[in-house]
C-alpha positions as CSV (number, residue, x, y, z in Angstrom):
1,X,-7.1,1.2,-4.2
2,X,-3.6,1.2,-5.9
3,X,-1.2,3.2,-5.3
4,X,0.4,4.1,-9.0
5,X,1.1,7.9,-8.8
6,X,4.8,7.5,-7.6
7,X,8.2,8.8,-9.8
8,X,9.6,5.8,-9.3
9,X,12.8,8.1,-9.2
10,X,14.5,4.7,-7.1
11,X,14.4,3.4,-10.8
12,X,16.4,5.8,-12.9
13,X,15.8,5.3,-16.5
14,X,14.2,2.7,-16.6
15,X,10.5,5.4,-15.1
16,X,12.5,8.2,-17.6
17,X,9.7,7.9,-20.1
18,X,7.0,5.6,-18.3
19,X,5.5,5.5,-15.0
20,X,6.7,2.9,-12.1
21,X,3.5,1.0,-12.5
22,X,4.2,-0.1,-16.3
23,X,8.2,-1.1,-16.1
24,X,7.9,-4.3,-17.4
25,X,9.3,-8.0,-15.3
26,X,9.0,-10.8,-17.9
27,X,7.5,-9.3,-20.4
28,X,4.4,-7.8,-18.0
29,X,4.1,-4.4,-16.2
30,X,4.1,-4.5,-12.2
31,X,0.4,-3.0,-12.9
32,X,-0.7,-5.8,-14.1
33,X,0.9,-8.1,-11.3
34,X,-1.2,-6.4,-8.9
35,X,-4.1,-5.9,-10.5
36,X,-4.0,-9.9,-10.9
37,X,-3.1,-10.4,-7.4
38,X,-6.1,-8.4,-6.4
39,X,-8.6,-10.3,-9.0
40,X,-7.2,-13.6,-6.8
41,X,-8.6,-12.3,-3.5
42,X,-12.2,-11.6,-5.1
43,X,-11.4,-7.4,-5.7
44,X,-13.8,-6.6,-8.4
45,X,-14.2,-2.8,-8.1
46,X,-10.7,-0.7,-8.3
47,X,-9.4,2.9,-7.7
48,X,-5.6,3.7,-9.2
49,X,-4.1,7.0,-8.2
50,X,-2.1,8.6,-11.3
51,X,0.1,11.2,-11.7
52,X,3.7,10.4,-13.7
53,X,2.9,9.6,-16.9
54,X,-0.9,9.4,-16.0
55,X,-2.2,8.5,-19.4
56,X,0.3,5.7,-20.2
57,X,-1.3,3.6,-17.3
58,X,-5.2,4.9,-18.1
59,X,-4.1,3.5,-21.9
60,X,-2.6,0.1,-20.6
61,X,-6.1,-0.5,-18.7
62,X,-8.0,0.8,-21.6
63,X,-6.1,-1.8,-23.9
64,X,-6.7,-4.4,-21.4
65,X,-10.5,-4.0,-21.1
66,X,-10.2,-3.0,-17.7
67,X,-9.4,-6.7,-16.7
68,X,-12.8,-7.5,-16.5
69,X,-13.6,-5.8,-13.8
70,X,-14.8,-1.7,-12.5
71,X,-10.9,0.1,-12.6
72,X,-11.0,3.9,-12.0
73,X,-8.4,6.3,-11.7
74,X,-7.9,9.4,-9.5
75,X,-6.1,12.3,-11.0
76,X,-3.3,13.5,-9.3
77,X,-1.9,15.3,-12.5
78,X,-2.1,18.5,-10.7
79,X,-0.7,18.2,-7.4
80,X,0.5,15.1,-6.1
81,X,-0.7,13.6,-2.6
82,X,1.6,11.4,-1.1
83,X,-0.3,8.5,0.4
84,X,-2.3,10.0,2.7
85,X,-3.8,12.8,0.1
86,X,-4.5,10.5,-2.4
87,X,-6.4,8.4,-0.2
88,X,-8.5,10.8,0.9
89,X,-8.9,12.3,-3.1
90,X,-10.3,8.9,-3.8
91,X,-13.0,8.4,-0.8
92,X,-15.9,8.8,-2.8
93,X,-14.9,5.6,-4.5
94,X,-15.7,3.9,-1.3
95,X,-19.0,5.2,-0.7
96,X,-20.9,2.0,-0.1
97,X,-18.3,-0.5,1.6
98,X,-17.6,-0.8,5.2
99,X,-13.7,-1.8,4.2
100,X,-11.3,-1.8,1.4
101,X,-7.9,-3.0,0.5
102,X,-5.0,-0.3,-0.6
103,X,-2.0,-1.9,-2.1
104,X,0.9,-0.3,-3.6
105,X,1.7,-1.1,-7.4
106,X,5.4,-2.1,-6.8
107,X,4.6,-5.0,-4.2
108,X,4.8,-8.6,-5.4
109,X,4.1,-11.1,-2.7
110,X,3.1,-14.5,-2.1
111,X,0.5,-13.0,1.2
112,X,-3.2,-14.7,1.9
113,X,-4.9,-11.4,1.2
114,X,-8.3,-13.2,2.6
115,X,-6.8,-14.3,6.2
116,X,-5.5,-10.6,6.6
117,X,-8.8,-9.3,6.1
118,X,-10.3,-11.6,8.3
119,X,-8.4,-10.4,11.1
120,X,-9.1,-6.7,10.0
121,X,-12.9,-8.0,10.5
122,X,-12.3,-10.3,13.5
123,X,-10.7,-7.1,15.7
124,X,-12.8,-4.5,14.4
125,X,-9.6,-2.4,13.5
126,X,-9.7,1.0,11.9
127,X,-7.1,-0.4,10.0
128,X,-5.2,-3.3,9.7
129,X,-1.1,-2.9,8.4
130,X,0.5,-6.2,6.9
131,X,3.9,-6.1,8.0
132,X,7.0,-8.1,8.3
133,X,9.8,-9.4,10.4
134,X,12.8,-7.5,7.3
135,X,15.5,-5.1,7.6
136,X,14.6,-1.4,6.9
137,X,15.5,1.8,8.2
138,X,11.6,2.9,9.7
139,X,9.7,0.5,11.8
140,X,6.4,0.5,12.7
141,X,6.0,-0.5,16.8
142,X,3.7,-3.1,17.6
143,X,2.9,-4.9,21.1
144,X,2.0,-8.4,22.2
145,X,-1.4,-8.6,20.8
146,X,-0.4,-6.5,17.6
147,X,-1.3,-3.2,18.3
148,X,0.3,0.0,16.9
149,X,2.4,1.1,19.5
150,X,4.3,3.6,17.8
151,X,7.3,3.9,15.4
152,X,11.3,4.4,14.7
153,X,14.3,5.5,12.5
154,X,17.3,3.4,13.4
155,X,19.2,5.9,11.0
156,X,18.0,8.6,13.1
157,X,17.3,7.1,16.6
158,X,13.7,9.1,16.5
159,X,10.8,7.6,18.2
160,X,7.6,7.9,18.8
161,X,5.6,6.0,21.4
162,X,1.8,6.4,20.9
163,X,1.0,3.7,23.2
164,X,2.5,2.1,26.6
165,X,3.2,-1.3,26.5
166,X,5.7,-3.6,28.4
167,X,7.0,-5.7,25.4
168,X,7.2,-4.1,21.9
169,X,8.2,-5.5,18.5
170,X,9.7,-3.9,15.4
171,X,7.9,-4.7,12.4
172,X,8.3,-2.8,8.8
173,X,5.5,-2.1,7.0
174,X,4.7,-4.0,3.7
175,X,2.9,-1.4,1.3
176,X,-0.4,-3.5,2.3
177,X,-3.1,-2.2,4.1
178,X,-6.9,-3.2,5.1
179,X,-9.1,0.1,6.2
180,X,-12.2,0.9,7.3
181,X,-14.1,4.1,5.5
182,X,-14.6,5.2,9.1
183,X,-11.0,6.5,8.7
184,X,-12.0,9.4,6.3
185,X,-14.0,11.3,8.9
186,X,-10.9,10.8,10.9
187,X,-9.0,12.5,8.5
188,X,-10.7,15.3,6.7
189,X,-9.8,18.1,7.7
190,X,-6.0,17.4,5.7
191,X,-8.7,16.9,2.4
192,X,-6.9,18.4,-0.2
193,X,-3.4,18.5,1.2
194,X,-0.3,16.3,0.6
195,X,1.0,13.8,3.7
196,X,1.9,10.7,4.6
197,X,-0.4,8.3,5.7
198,X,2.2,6.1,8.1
199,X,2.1,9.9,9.8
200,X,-1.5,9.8,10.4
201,X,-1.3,6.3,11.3
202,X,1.3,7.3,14.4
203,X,-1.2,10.1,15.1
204,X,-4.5,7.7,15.1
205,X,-3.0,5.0,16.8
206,X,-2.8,6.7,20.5
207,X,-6.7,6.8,20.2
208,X,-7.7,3.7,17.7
209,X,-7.1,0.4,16.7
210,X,-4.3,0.3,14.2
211,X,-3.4,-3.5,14.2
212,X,-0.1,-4.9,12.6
213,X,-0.8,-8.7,10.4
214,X,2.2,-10.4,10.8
215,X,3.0,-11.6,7.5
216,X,5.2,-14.8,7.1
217,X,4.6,-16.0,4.0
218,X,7.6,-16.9,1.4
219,X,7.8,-13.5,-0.1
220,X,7.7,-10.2,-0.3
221,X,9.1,-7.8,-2.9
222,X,9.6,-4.3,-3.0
223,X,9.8,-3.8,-7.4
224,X,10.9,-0.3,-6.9
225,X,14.2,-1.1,-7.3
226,X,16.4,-2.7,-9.9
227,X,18.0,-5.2,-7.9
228,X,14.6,-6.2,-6.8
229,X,13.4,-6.2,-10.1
230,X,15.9,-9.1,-11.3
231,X,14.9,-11.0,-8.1
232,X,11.2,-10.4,-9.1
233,X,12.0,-11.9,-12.6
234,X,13.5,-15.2,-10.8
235,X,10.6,-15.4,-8.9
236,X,8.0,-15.5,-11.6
237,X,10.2,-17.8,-13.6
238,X,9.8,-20.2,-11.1
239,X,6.7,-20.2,-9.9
């Protein structure tokens, strides 16, 4: 699944008359980046949420002839979900896998999709977070043998510990996450409402294994920004 229903409102004019998903970084929208990225790994079959500007990125896909591959979308024109709402609009997408990928639109990076999901397989997660060893203001807790442990704003000082552990490590999360469609059962009785998923993940993670991928690779970028963006645009120059 790709997340693509956002504002973008981080972007100013540049999302005034488009949506996030189709600002454009050398001459190609951060849509197609990801949709690209997720061909690499073997991802044939694809759900993208819309909302802002909805028919601008069902057009673009259209044009494209779906990429050669299955691309649906899930229609969040009415209300939109936040990430944990839209994930659960688009379960019936997921009907026949044991697992699935969810990647948000504005992520560039240089991760082995394939080894994170073969740890999501190896430990028999609910759900498996890539995360990353960068400054941010929210941080997701995890302990010596990556478990989700619980989470904090160092803006705020607010914590939550789900889990008791003797040694915990602040990780923040990378918009890249491997779940298994056991989750939805977990989670239906918010069907149809708006929340965050890193909120259910805090709440699921007392009782279930939410494991943290340590991601190292060269790099990650957050495209929702304009300062990003230009860094994003050095990056694919010299690749």
């Amino acid at each position: 699944m790709l997340f693509a229903a956002g504002l973008g409102t981080r972007l100013g004019e540049l999302t005034a008359k488009k949506p996030k998903a189709l600002v454009e970084v050398n001459s190609k929208p951060l849509l197609y980046y990801a949709i690209e990225y997720l061909k690499k790994y073997g991802v044939t079959d694809i759900i993208i949420n819309v909302h802002h500007y909805a028919d601008l990125i069902i057009d673009y896909v259209k044009q494209n002839n779906s990429f050669g591959i299955n691309i649906e979308f899930s229609d969040e024109r009415n209300q939109l979900l936040e990430t944990g709402g839209g994930l659960l609009k688009a379960k019936y997408f997921f009907s026949d896998v044991n697992d699935f990928v969810v990647y948000n639109t504005d992520i560039y990076t240089s991760l082995n999709l394939s080894k994170a999901m073969l740890k999501h397989k190896q430990t028999n997660a609910l759900a498996t977070l890539v995360v990353r060893n960068r400054k941010t203001s929210r941080y997701l807790l995890f302990s010596d043998d990556d478990r989700m442990c619980g989470w904090k704003n160092i803006k705020t000082g607010e914590e939550i510990i789900t889990r008791i552990e003797p040694n915990l490590t602040n990780y923040a999360f990378s918009g890249i996450q491997i779940l298994s469609t056991k989750i939805f059962e977990l989670l239906e009785e918010k069907e149809n409402t708006k929340f965050s998923i890193t909120k259910a993940y805090i709440e699921l993670s007392k009782t279930h294994k939410i494991i943290g991928y340590i991601d190292n690779s060269k790099y990650w970028i957050d495209a929702g920004k304009p300062e990003t963006l230009k860094e994003l645009s050095l990056i694919l120059k010299g690749r």
